[in-house]
N, C-alpha and C positions, 0 to 999 in steps of 0.2 A: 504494500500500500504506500503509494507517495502521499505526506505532508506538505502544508507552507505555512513555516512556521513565521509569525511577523510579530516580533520584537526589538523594541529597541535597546533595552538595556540589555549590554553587551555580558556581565559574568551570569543573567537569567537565561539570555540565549544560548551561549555556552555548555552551559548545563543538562538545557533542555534537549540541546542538538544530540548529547554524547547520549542523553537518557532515551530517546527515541532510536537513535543510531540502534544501541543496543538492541531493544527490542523489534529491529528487523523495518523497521520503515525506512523508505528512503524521503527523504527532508531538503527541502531548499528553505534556508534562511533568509531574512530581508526584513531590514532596521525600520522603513518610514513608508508611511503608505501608500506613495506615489508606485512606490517601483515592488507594492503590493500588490497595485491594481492593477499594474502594468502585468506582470506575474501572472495574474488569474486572468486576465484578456488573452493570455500566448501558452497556455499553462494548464493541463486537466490535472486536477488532485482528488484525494479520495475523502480529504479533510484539511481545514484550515485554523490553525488557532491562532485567536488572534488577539494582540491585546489592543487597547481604547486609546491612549494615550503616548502618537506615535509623533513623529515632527512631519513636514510636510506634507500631511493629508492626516487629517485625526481617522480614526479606525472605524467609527459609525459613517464617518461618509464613504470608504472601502466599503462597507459592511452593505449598505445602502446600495451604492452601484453596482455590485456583484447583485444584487439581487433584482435589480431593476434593468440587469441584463437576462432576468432570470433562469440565473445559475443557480441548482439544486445542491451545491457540494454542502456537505455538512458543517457547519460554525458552531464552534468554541470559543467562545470570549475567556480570555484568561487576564484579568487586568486588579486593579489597587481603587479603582473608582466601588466606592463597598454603599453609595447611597442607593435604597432601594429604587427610587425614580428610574437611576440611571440602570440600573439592571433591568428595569419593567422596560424604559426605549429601547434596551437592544434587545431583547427578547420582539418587541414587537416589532424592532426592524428587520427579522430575517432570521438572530442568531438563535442557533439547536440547542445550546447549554451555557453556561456562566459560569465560574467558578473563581474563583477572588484568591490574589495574591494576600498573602503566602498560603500557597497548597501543598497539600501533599503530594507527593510523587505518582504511589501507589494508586491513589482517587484519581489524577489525574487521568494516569491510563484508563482504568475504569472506564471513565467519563470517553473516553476517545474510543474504545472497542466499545462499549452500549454504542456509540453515532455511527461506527461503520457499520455495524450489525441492520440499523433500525433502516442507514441508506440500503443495504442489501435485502432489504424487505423479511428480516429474520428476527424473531424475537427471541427464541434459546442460545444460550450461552453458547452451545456444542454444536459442530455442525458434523450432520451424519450423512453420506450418501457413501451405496456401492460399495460396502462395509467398511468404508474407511472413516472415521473420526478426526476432526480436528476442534482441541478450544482454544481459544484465541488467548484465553488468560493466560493460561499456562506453557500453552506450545507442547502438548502432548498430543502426539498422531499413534493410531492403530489403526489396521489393519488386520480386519476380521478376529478382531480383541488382541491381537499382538499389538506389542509396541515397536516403536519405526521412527530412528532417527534421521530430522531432514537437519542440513543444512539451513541457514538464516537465510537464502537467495532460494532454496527450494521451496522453503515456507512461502515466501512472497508471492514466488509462482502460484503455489499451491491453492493457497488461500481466496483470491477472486475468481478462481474457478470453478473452487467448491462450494461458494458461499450464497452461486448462480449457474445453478444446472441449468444446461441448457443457451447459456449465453455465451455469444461468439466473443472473443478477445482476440483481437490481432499481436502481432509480435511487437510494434512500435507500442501498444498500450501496456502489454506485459512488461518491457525496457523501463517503461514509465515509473512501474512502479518498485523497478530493483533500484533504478538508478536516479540521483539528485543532481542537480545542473555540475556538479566539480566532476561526478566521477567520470571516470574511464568505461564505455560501454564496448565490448568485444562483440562482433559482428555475429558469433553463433553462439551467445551467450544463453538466449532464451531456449532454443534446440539443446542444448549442455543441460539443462534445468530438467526440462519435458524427460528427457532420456534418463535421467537419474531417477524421475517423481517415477515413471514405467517400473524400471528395475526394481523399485522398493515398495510400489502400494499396486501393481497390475498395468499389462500393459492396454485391457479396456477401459484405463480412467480417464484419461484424456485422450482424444480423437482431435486427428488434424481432421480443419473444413480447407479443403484445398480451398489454397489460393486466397482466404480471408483470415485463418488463422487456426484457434485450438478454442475446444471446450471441454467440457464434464456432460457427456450422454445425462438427460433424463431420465430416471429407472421406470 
């Protein structure tokens, strides 16, 4: 899953970048809102958090245009503004959640896997198809109740395919979401991913659609 993370204070973004890193999303960072909004105009993501109080574009008017382009990505306000008013306007501006500096880590993620879930139209925690299991909290896969270690890049593959049987994802969409605008993207990275997720969970999990791309059969 790619993030855009939009903060400006630099040791919160820092932090934030290494903690998302970890947990397997690919992230592009960006301090002020200008070159937010710019970002989400040239830019698919699977979520954005955002904080309110950015220098040259304040983050409710980001929040505002993104949505008056109506762009469905999921929004996370994570900001220091703690008056309820100001939580009630951006709620009613567009944004999916709020949650007020200084947070916890762990809530934090929470709050980011409930918004991909609810955009994937999934309300349990666990996603099951084709006897294979994936949670998102934890990053435990089985395979017809066996356990099965993926890789943090197989996960990513992994994960929007099974979260949406049935939906086509192209290679550029997949790339998307391993890689954040610094990295280095390897021309058969995505094929490398598919062939691994084969060899360890079956190889009718994923089907190429010639010519458009890869899915998860419907059962």
């Amino acid at each position: 899953m790619r993030l855009l993370l939009v903060e400006d204070d630099l040791m919160i973004g820092e932090q934030l970048l290494e903690l998302l890193r970890a947990e397997g999303y690919a992230v592009d960072w960006v301090r002020d809102g200008e070159i937010a909004d710019t970002a989400l105009q040239s830019q698919t993501y699977d979520l954005v958090l955002l904080d309110l109080g950015l220098p040259k574009r304040d983050g409710m008017s980001v929040l505002q245009a993104l949505r008056g382009r109506k762009q469905a990505v999921p929004v996370l306000i994570a900001t220091a503004r703690d008056a309820t008013a100001q939580r009630v306007a951006g709620l009613d501006a567009g944004a999916d959640d709020y949650v007020l500096k200084p947070f916890e880590l762990d809530e934090l993620l929470a709050r980011i896997r409930a918004l991909l879930r609810r955009a994937a139209g999934r309300a349990e925690p666990v996603y099951e198809h084709m006897g294979v299991s994936i949670n998102p909290a934890t990053r435990e896969v089985t395979a017809n109740g066996h356990p099965v270690t993926l890789s943090a890049r197989e996960w990513a593959v992994l994960e929007p395919l099974l979260a949406r049987p049935g939906m086509v994802l192209s290679r550029q969409q997949l790339e998307e979401k391993l890689y954040g605008w610094k990295d280095e993207i390897s021309s058969n990275a995505v094929e490398v991913y598919i062939h691994g997720l084969r060899k360890k969970l079956g190889a009718e999990l994923i089907q190429n659609v010639r010519g458009v791309g890869y899915r998860v059969p419907k059962e």
